[in-house]
N, C-alpha and C positions, 0 to 999 in steps of 0.2 A: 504494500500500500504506500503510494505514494503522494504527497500535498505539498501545497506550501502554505507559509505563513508571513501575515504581516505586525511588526514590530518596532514600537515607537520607540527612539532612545534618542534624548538631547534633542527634542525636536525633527528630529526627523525618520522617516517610517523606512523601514529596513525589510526587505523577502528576503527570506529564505527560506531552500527545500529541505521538505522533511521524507526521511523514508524508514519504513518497518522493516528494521533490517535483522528481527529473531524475534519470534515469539514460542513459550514454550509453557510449558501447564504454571510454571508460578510466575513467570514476570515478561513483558514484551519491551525492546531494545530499539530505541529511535536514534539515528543518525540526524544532524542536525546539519548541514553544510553550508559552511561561512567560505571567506576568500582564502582566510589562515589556514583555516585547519578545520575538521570534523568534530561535532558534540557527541556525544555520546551518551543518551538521556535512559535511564531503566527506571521501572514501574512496576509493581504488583499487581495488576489490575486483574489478570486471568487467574489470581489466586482467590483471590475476595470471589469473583465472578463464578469459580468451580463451589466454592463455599456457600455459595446461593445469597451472599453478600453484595448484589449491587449493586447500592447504592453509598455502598465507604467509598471514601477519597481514597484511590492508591499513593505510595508512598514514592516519590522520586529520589531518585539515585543520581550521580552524577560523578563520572570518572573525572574530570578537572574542574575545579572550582573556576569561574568566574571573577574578576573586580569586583563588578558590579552584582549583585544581590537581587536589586529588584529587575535587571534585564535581563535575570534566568528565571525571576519567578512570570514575566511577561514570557517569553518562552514557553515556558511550562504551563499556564494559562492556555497560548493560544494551542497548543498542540492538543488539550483538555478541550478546548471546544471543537476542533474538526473530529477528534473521538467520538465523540458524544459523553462525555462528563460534562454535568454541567454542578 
């Protein structure tokens, strides 16, 4: 599955592609790709979902931290609304 996303940082709005690049009975693995370098976003959402849980927030993961704090939690957002979490 593949999308993109739009992301406001410092005034100005930023796309970038997103793709589903693992999913597996406890957690699914989003690729995030910038100019630099790739994100690498994990989530538990097919754990809670096998649990008959779904409506919990799943939990993000994230193999490199960010500066910036609120422009992964924007990220993480919008990747949460073309899922369908809302």
């Amino acid at each position: 599955m593949e999308f993109t996303i739009r992301v406001k940082f410092n005034g100005k709005f930023y796309r970038y592609p997103v793709k589903l690049a693992e999913k597996t009975e406890r957690e699914e693995v989003y690729h995030v790709i910038t100019r630099a370098k790739t994100l690498e976003l994990r989530n538990n959402r097919p754990f809670f979902i096998n649990r008959g849980l779904k409506h919990r927030r799943p939990t993000w993961k994230m193999d490199e931290a960010l500066p910036y704090k609120s422009f992964t939690n924007d990220i993480i957002e919008e990747i949460e609304k073309n899922i369908g979490i809302q």
